[in-house]
C-alpha positions as CSV (number, residue, x, y, z in Angstrom):
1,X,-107.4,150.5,205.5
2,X,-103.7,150.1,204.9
3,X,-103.9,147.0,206.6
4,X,-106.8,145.3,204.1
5,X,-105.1,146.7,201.5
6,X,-101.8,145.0,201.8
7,X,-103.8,141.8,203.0
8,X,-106.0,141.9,199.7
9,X,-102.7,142.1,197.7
10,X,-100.5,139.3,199.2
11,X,-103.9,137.0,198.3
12,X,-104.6,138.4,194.9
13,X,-101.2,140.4,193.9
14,X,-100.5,137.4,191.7
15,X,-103.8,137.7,189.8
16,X,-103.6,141.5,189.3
17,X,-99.8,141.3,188.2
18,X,-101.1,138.8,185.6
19,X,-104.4,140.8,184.5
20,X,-101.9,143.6,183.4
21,X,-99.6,141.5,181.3
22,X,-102.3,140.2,179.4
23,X,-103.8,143.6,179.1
24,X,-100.3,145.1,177.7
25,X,-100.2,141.7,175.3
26,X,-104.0,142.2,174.5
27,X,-103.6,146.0,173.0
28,X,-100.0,145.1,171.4
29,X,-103.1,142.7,169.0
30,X,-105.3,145.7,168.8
31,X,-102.7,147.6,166.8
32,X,-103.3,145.1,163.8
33,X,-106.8,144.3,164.5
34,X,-107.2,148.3,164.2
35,X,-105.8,147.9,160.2
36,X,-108.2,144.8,160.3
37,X,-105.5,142.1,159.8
38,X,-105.9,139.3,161.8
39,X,-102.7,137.6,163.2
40,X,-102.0,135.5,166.2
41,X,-98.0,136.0,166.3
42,X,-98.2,138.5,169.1
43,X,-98.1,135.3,171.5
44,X,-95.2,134.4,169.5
45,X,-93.1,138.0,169.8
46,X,-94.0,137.8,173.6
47,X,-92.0,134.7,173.8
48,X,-89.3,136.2,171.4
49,X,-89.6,139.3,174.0
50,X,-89.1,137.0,176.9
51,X,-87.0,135.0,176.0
52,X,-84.6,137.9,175.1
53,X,-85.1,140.0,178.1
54,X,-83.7,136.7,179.9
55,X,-81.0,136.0,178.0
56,X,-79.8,139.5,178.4
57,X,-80.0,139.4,182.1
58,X,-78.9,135.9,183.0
59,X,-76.2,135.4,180.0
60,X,-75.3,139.2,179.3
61,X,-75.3,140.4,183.5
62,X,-77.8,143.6,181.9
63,X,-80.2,145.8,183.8
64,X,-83.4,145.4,183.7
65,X,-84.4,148.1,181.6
66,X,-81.5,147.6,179.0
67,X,-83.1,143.8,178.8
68,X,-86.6,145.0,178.6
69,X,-85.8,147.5,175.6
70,X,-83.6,144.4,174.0
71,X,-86.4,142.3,174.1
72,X,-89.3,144.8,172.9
73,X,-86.3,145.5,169.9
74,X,-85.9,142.1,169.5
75,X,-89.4,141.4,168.9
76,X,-90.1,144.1,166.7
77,X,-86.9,143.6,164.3
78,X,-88.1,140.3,164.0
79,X,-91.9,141.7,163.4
80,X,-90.6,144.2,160.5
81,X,-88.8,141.2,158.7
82,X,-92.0,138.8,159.1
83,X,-94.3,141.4,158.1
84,X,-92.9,142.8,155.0
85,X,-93.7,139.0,153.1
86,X,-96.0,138.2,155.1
87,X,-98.8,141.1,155.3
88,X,-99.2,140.4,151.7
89,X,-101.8,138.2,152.5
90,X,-105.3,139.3,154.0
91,X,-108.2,137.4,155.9
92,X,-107.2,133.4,157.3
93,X,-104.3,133.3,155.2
94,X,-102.6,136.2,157.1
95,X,-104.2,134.3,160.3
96,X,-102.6,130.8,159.2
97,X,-99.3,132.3,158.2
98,X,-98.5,133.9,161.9
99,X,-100.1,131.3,163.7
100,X,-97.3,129.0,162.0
101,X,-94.5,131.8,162.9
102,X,-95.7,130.9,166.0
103,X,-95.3,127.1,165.8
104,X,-91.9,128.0,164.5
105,X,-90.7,130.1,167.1
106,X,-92.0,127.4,170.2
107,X,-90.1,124.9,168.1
108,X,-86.7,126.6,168.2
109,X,-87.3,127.6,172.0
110,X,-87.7,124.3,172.7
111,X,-84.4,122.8,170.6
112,X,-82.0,125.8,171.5
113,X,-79.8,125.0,174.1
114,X,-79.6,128.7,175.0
115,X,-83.7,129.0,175.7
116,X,-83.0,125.8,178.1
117,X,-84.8,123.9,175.6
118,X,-88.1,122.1,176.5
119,X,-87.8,122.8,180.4
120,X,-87.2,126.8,179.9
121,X,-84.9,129.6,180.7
122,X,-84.5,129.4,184.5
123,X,-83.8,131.4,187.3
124,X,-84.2,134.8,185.9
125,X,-84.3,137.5,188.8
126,X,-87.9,138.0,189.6
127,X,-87.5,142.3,189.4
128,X,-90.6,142.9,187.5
129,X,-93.2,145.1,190.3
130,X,-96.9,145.5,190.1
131,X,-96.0,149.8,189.7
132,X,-93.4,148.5,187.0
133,X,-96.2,146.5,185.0
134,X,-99.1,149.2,185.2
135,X,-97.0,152.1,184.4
136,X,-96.1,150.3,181.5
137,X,-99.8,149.6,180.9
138,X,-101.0,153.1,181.1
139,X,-98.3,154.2,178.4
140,X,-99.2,151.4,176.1
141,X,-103.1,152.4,176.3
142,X,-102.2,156.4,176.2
143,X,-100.3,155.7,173.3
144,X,-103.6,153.6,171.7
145,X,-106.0,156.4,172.6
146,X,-103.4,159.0,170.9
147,X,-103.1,156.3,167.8
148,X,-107.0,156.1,167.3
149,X,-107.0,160.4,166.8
150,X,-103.6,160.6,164.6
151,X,-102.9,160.2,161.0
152,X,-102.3,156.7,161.6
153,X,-104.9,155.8,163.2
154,X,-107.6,157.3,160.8
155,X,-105.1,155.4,157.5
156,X,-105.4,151.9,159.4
157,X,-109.4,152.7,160.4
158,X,-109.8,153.5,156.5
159,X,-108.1,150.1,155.6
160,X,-110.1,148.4,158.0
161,X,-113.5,149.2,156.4
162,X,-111.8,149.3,152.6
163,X,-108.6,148.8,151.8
164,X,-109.0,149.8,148.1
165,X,-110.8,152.8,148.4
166,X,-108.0,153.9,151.1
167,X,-105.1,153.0,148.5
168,X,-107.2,155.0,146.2
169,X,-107.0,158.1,148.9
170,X,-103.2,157.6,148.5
171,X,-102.8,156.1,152.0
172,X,-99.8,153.8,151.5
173,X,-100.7,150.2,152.5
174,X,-98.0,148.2,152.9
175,X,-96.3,151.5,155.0
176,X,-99.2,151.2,157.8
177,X,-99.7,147.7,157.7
178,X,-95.9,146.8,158.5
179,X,-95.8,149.6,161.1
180,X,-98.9,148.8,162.9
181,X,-97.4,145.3,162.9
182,X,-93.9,146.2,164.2
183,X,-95.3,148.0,167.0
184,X,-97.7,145.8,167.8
185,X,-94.8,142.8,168.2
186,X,-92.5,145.8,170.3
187,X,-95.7,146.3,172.7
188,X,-96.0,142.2,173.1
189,X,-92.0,141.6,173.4
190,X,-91.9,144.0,176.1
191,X,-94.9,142.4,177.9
192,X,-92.8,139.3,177.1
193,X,-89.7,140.7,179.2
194,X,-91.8,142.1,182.1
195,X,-93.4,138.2,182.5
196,X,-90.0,136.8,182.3
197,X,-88.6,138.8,185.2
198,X,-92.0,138.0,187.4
199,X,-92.2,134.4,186.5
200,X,-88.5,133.5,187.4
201,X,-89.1,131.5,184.3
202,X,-89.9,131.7,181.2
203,X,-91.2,128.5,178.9
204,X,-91.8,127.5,175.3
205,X,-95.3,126.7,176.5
206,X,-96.2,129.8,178.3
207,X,-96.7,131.8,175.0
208,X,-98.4,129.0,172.6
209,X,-101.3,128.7,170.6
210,X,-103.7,128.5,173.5
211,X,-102.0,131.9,174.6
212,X,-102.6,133.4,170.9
213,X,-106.0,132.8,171.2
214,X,-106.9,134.1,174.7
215,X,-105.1,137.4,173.0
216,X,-108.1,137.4,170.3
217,X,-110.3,136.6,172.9
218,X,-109.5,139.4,175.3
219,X,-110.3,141.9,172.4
220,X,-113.7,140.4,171.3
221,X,-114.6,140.1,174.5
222,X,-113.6,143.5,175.4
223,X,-114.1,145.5,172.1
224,X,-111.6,146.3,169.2
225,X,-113.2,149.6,168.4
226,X,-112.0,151.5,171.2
227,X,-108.3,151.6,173.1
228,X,-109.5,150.0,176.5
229,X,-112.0,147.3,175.0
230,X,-108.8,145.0,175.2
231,X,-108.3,145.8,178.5
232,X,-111.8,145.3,179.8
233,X,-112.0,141.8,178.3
234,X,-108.2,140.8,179.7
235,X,-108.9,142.1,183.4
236,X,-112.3,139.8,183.1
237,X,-111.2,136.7,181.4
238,X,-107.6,136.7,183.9
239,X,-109.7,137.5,187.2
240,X,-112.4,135.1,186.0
241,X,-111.1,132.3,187.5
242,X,-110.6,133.8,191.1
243,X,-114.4,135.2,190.9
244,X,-115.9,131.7,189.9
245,X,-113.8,130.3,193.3
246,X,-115.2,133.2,195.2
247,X,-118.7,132.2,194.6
248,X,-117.7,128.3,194.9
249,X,-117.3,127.4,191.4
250,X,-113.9,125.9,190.1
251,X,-113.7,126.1,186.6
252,X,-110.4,124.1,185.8
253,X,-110.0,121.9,182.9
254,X,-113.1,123.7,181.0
255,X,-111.2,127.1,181.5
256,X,-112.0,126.9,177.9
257,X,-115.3,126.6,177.9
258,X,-116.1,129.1,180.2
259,X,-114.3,131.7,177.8
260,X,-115.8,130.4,174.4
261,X,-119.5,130.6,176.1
262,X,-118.8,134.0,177.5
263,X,-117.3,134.7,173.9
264,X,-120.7,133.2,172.6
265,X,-122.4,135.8,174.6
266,X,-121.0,138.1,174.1
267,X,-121.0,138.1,169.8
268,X,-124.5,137.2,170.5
269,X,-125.9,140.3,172.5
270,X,-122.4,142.7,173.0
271,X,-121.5,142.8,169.3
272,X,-119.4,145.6,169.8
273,X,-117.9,144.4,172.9
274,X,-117.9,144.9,177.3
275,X,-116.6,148.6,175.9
276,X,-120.1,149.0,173.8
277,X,-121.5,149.7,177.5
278,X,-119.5,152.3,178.5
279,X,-119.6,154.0,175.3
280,X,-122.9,153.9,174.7
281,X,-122.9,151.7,171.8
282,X,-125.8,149.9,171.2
283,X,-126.1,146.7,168.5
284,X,-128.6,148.4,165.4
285,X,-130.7,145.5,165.9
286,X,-131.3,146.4,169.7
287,X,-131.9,149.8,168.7
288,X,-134.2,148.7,166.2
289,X,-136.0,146.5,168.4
290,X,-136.4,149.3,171.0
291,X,-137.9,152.1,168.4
């Protein structure tokens, strides 16, 4: 058993190292989407995260947790700054806004001589273990699942469905919105470190706009209403690749359009996302329907 186990790892140990980065990057979005603010910077703070973490280690000779907190600091001092002007806005401005903090960041990565510019920051020790990444997991989606029941949660649930009515409740906006955003860039920056230091590299490309949109994907996929509907739709859009080639399909270049139909398909008859079946949520129109 031992024996297939380890076997089944060194063929897939790559696959199930990536499914939980994406899952950690995936709920560090759910903290804003919670507060229903729609940004795509968290791609953006995993670089900053990354990039940090590397730094640290290669430039600064610091362990690997000391880089790992660095970076998840780093992104988050940098998220409190960005959100305080920029959480003013609601809707596709907010999304336009990060999603050009983002463009900005992958610009200076790839002009700073100390990020190694357009090739990357190299040979960063590869110390990151599949225990190290999963640990980290389960206390990201603990502290989700605590954050859905607490004060918090219920103020950024309230803004969510009406921000007005919840000012008017004397829950203090701009409060929630900048902390659900700073600890949503600290939960992506230290997914950010933990990729740098299993990569041996990190690049400007590795965390661009393609990679901000996956994020959104994993939690429409998955679910947004509950703390492991992220996680559900990152473990299945990462290992989707590896199940098409076990049943002789490559998807390659359309990568893309094997996520937007299963996104498709998802809106369409999993409103409420993979999560909705395990919960026992069912769309009103199917329960209509089935009266």
């Amino acid at each position: 058993m031992l024996e297939q186990l380890a076997q089944f790892y060194a063929v897939y140990g790559s696959v199930i190292n990536f499914i939980g980065i994406n899952a950690l990057m995936a709920l560090s979005l759910n903290v804003t989407l919670a507060a229903g603010m729609l940004s795509l910077s968290n791609a953006a703070f995993a670089g900053l995260g990354g990039y940090a973490a590397g730094i640290l280690t290669l430039h600064f000779k610091m362990p690997y947790v000391v880089s790992l907190c660095g970076g998840a600091l780093m992104a988050g001092i940098v998220g409190l700054l960005l959100g305080l002007p920029v959480l003013r806005l609601r809707g596709v401005f907010l999304a336009m806004a990060t999603l050009a903090f983002g463009e900005v960041v992958r610009i200076a990565a790839v002009n700073l001589d100390i990020t190694g510019g357009a090739e990357g920051l190299t040979g960063i020790p590869n110390v990151t273990k599949t225990w190290m990444i999963y640990l980290a997991l389960a206390g990201a989606a603990y502290f989700m699942a605590i954050l859905r029941r607490s004060r918090m949660g219920w103020a950024l649930v309230s803004m969510r469905e009406d921000e007005t009515a919840a000012a008017c409740l004397g829950i203090h906006i701009t409060y929630y919105k900048v902390a659900a955003f700073t600890v949503g860039a600290m939960m992506a920056g230290l997914a950010g470190g933990m990729y740098a230091h299993l990569n041996y590299l990190i690049t400007p490309r590795d965390f661009g706009f393609f990679v901000a949109v996956d994020l959104l994907i994993y939690n429409i996929v998955g679910g947004t209403r509950v703390w492991y509907g992220p996680i559900l739709g990152a473990a299945l859009i990462t290992a989707l690749p590896e199940i098409l080639r076990g049943v002789g399909v490559t998807a390659g270049p359309f990568r893309m359009g094997v996520n937007g139909l299963i996104l498709l398909m998802v809106i369409l008859f999993l409103p409420n996302g993979l999560a909705s079946i395990f919960a026992g949520v069912r769309p009103a129109a199917v329960k209509a329907k089935s009266t």
